[in-house]
Every structure is written in C-alpha cells, then in structure tokens.
N, C-alpha and C positions, 0 to 999 in steps of 0.2 A: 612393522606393519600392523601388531595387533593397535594400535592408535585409531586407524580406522573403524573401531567397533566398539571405543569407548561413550558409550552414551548413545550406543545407536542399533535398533535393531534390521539387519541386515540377510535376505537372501544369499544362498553360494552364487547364481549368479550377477549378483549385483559386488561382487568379489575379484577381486585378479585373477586368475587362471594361476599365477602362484603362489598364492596366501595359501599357506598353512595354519588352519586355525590352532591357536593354544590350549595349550591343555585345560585350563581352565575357563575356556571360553561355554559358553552358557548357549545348548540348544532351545529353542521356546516354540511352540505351538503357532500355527498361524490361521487357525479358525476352531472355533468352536462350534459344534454340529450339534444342531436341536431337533426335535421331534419330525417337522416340517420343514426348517430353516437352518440356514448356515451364516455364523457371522465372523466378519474377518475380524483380525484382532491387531491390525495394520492401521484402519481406519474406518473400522466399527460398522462397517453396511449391515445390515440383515438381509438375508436373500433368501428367497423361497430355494426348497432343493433341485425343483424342478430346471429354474432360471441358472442356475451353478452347477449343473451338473457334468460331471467328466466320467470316461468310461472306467469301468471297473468300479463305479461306486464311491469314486475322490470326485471334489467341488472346489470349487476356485470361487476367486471374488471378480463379479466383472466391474466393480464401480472404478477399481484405484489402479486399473491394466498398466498405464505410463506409464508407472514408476516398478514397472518389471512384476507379472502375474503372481499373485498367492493363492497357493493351492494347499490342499490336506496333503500332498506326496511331498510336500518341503517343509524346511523348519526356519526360523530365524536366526541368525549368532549374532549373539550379546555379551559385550563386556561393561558389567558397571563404571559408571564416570568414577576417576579416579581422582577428578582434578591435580594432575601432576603438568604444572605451569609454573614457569620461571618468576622468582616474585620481582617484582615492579614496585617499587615503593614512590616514585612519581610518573604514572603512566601517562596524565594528562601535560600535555603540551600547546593545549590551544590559550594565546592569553588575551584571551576578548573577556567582554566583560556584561554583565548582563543589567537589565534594568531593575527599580525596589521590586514591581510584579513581578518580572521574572524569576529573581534572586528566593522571593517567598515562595511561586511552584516547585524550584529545582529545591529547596531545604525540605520539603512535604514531601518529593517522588524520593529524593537521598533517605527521609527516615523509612518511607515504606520498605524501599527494597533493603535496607540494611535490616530490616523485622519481616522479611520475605512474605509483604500483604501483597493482596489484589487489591489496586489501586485505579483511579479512571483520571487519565490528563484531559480534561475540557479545556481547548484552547483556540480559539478562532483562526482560522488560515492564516498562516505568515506571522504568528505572534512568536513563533523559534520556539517548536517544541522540542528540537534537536539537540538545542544550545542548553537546554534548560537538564537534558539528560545528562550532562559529560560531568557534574557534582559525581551524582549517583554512582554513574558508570566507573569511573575513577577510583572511588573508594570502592565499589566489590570488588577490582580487580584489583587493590590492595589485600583486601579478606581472601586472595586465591581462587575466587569463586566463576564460576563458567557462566555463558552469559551469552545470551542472541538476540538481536534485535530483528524482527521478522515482519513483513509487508504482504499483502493480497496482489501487489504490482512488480512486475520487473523494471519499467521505470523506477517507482520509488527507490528501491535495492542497489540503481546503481548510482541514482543520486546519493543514496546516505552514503553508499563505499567512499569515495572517498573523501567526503566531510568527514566519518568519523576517522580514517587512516591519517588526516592533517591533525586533527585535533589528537590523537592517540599515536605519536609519531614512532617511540619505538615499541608500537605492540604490533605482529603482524594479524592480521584481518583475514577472516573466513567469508569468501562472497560464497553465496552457493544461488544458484537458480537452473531452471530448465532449460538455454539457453548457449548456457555456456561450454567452455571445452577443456579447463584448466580442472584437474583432477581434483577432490576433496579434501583438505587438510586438518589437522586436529588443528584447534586452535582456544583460547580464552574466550574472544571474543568473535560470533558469529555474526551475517548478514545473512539474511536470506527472503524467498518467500514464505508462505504459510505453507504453499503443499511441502516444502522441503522438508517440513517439519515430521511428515510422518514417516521419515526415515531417523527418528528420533528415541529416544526411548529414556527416560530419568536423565536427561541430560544437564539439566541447566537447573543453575542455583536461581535465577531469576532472567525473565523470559519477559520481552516490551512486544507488544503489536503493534504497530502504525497503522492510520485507518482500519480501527476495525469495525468501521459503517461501510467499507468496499464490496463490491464483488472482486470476488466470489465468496471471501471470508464471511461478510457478514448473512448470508442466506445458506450456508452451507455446514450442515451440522459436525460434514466428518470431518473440515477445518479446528471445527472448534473442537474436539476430539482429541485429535494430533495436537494443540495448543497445551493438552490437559496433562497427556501423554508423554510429553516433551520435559516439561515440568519435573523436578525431584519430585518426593513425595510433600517435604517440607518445603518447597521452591514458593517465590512469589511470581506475580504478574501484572506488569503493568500495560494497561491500554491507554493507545492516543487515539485521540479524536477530535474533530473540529463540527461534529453532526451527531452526537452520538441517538442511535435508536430508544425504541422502549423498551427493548429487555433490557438495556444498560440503564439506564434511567430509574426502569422498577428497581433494579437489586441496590441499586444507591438511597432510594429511598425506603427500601427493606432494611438497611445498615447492612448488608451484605457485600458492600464494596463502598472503601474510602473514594474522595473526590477532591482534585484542584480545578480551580476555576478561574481562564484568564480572559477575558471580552476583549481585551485587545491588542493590537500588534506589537510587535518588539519593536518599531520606532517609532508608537502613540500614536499611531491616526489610526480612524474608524473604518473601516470595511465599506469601500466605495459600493454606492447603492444600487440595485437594477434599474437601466431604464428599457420601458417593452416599449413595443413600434408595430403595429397591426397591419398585413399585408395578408389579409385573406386571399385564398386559393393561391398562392403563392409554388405549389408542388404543378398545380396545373400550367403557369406560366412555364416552370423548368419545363416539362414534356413540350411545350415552344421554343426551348433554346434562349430562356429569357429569365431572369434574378427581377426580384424586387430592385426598382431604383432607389431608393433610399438607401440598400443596402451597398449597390454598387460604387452609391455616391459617397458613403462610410467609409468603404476601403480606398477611393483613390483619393481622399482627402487625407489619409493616414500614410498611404504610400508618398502623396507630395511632399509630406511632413516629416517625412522618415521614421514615422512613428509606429513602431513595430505591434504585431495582434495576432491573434488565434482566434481564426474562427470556427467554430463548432457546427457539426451539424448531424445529424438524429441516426443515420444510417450506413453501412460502409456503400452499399447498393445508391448514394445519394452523391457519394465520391466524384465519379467518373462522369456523372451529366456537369455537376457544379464547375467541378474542373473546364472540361469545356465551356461552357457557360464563359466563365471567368478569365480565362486566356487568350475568349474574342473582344471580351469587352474592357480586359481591363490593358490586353496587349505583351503580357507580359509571362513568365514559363511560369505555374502553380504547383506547388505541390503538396498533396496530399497523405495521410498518415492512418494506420489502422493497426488494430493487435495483431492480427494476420501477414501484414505487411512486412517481407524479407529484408526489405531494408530500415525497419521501423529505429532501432539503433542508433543508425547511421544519420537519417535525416533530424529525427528528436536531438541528436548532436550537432548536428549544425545549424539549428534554431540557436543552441545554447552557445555556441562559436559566432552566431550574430553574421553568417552564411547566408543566410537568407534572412528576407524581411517578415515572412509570416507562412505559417503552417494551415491545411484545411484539415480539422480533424473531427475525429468519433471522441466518443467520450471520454479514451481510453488515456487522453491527456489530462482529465479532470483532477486529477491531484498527483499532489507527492513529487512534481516537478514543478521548477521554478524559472523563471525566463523575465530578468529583469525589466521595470521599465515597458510592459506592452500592453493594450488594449485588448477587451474579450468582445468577442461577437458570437453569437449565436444566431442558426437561424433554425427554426421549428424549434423551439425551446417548448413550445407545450406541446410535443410529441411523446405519448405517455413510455416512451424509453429514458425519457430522462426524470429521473426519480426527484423530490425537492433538493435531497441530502447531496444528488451529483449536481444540482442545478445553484448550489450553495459553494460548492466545492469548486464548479467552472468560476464564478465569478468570484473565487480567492486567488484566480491566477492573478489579477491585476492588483498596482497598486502594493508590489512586495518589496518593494527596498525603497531605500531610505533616501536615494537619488531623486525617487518618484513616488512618495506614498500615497499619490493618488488615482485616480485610470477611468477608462468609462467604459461599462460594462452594459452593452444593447441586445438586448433579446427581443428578436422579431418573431412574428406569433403569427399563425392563421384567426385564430380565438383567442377567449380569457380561458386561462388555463389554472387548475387547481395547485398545480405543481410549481407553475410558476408566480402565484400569490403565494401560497405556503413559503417559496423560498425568501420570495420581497418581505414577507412578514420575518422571518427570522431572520434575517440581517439586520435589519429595524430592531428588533429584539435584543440583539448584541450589541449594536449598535448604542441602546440606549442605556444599556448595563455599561458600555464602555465611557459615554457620557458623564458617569457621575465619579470614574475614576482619575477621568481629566481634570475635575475643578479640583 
C-alpha cells in the first residue's frame, strides 16, 4: 500500500484507516506561518492569520478545503517516486498514422520531452494534438519514466481515457478526477484534472496540460502551482493549446519556452468561419416565451436534415426558459447540460452515442469534447461570459472529422460584440496561416 504515496503528498485522512505508514516514509510541513500570514504548502494561498485561524493558535488553509483541510495540527506523508514500472518496450499500440504537419509537431514534443523542456503545442481545434502525443509518450514510457497527462475539464479527462488506453493497449491507465468512485492506483501513465495535481508531489518525469487557456487553470495561480509541484525537479512540461494567452505568448517570445505550431486540421481543411445574425433584445423576447425566428428556423431545418448541433447559450439560469421555449415551438423533448448538472455524464454520452440529435449547453462543452459531424449555434455569443478564446474553442466543435470537415457555425448577437470580432479575427488569422500550408 505504501505505492499510494509514491509521488504524492498526502494527509492521514486522505489515507485508509489501515495503512501503516513505512518506516521510511517522509513527514512534511503543511503550512508555513509568517509574521501576519500563513501559507499552505499544498497549493501556496497566503492567508492573513486572522482569516485561518483555529483555536489554540493552529491555522488552516481555507482556499483548497475539497480536497480534505490542511492545517498546522497535521503533516503530510511522502514517499519519493521511485519509478518502479514494468518495462514495456512496445507500449504503443495505436497504428494510425499521422500527416507531414503532424509527423514534424509529434518529432519537436518527442525531442523536448526526451530533454525534459517546457515546450508550448499551438495547434488549432481538431488538428489531433492527442495523436501527435503517442511518439513522445511511447518512448518515455520506454525510458521508465512516470508521466500524466492533466486537463482543467472532467470532460476532457474522460474523453482522453480511453483514446489513450486504445492507443496504449497493454499499459494500465490512471483516471483520477473529482467525480469519480474507483480508488487511486499507482500507475506509469496518469489522466487527470489540474486540481488533482495538488495531491502530487515530485512525481512525474514529464507532465502535458491540455487547454491550458481553460478555466479554471488558466486564471488560477494555485493551479499553476500544483503544475510546478508535481513536476520532478528535473521534469519537463509540455502545454496544449489551440488559444494560447499572453503570458504564454510573452515567455515564448522571451526564449523561455520552446513552441510548435500547426494552423491546421489533421484532415487539411481550414477552421469553418463565424457567421453572426443580429436579434437585438432577443432576452426580452424570451421573458415572452418567444426565441428569435431565425434561430428557431436554424434548428428545425437541421432537425429535418438530421443534422446533428449544439447550441450554446451564455447562462445555466438561461437553461430552463430556452428549454421551454423550444419544446413548444419546436414540439419536441430538449435537453439541456451544465457543470452542475447530476446527470451532466450521462447525457454528454449520449450526444456522443448519437441518442439524441442535439444538446442546449453552457460553455462547459466548449472544448476537449468531440461529437462528429454537427453544427454549432450560439445564442448571446456577445454575452461578456464568453471570453474570445471560449468563443474560438465553441466554434472548433464543428467541422472535426474527416466525414465532415466542414460545419456552420452561427452566433446570434443582441450587438457587435468585441469578443465576438476578436474571435472572427483569429480564425481568419489561422486560417490564413493554414492557407499557405495548403499550396
């Protein structure tokens, strides 16, 4: 059982009730107490004393409570990774084959992570940055080396499980998320989200983030923290992205992080482009039990067609009228999707079982899932909750396989929105980069 605390820093009750720690297992500190402040050493908050304070003069952290409270009256147990993993000398199993673009990103992420840099994949929605990882991933787990591939989404986490468990057929696979109910395993090769990460500790010889332009990761410092944390000391990193921000941007043009760069899809076609459709006061209608026609007239000319879509819309609180709305007019049962949503799982799987013809969702489908073959809609796309980078990332759900590499993506608008020109510009942008790799 001491396997559970290889690489990981761990509370007694985040423990079995009959784990016996080993003798050589490693007590650690779980906050450091300053003048005024206290900061955890879990996931780095600072916290005035006043805000942390417990009787008798002990402090706890209240930023990271979820994942079971750290206080000065407990310690952590740590056993250093040992990497003690069966060798594998052909762990890869998947035999697809990638294009010249892709083949020259996966030979750039293979040399970094075999020189454990910090690396940034730029790659446009649906160009297979998954595909382009199993080189890399392959040969570390040839070198013995431990390894997680980690997401800001429980979607995405459970899309990659089992893409990488097909392609990786006799490694067994680590899912870990908030979520779930199937106990922890030591494994080579992990899956998880970001927060899982801060039950980590020198773990991993090289450590990949997916989206890391998401929330929560990318506005959340103590994410990035736990990212740092998790890391050996000599370990690399490599970040995916299809949006990347300006702090990733600056430290690439600082030479502080290598970069590949691919404008476009794994089956060559260009990133279907926005089209807007202006239905001012459009929110005022709904409080009358009433959608923009245009829009209504969008969805049942795709339901006649069988043409499957997601449509987006700005608020979970937006859910329950649209719904109605849509069930009198379109006659048919709808159903809608939210992070919140207990059966959020279940239905996201039966969009992708092809169960139903179309989902009404929040953002929280905006990446890192894929649902071949369907149409995006959005309605308030200039609702300042959708940021350019989510409004870039909705309109990559269309147009992802090779069946269909094309789609139409309609964002209806009260206004001209900045977020949603910023995003029409950078598609265009990609777009025309992708352009000059076609001739």
């Amino acid at each position: 059982m001491e396997e559970l605390l290889y690489g990981r820093r761990l509370l007694r009750q985040e423990l079995p009730a009959e784990f016996v720690p080993p003798q050589q297992v490693e007590e650690m500190a779980t906050m450091t107490i300053q003048d005024h402040d206290v900061r955890c050493l879990r996931c780095n908050t600072v916290t005035n004393k006043t805000e942390a304070l417990l009787p008798r003069g002990q402090f706890f952290c209240p930023q990271c409570l979820t994942l079971g409270r750290v206080s000065t009256l407990a310690s952590f147990y740590h056993l250093p990774e040992p990497n003690q993993f069966p060798s594998d000398r052909q762990p890869l199993t998947w035999e697809g084959t990638l294009s010249p673009l892709q083949e020259a990103c996966a030979r750039e992420v293979d040399q970094c992570l075999a020189h454990h840099q910090e690396h940034l994949l730029w790659a446009v929605t649906g160009a297979g940055k998954t595909e382009m990882l199993f080189r890399a991933l392959a040969a570390a787990i040839r070198r013995g080396e431990r390894l997680a591939l980690a997401s800001p989404r429980v979607d995405v986490c459970l899309e990659l499980y089992p893409r990488l468990q097909r392609a990786f057929g006799h490694q067994q696979i680590c899912l870990l998320h908030g979520r779930q109910t199937e106990p922890y395993t030591y494994r080579q090769l992990t899956i998880c989200t970001t927060h899982q990460l801060l039950r980590f500790y020198h773990a991993f010889d090289n450590l990949i983030v997916d989206e890391v332009d998401a929330f929560p990761y990318a506005s959340n410092p103590q994410l990035y923290f736990a990212t740092q944390q998790a890391i050996k000391p000599d370990g690399g990193c490599l970040y995916l992205t299809a949006t990347p921000g300006k702090a990733l941007l600056q430290r690439v043009r600082r030479k502080q992080l290598t970069i590949s760069y691919l404008p476009l899809r794994y089956h060559g076609h260009l990133l279907p482009e926005i089209k807007v459709r202006l239905v001012p006061k459009w929110r005022t209608k709904l409080g009358r039990q009433r959608l923009p026609q245009s829009l209504i007239g969008a969805m049942k000319k795709r339901l006649n067609s069988h043409q499957r879509f997601l449509l987006f819309v700005p608020h979970v609180a937006d859910l329950a009228p649209i719904q109605t709305v849509l069930e009198r007019q379109l006659g048919i049962p709808v159903t809608t999707v939210h992070a919140a949503d207990d059966h959020r799982l279940a239905k996201v799987q039966a969009m992708r079982d092809e169960q139903i013809d179309f989902l009404v969702t929040t953002s929280i489908l905006e990446r890192g899932v894929t649902f071949p073959e369907i149409d995006v809609l959005v309605l308030g796309a200039d609702d300042a909750v959708f940021s350019t980078a989510a409004l870039v990332q909705i309109a990559g759900r269309a147009g992802r396989s090779v069946s269909r590499p094309t789609g139409d993506v309609l964002f209806w608008v009260g206004s001209a929105a900045q977020n949603v020109t910023g995003a029409q510009q950078q598609i265009k942008f990609v777009n025309r980069k992708g352009r000059r790799l076609q001739r």
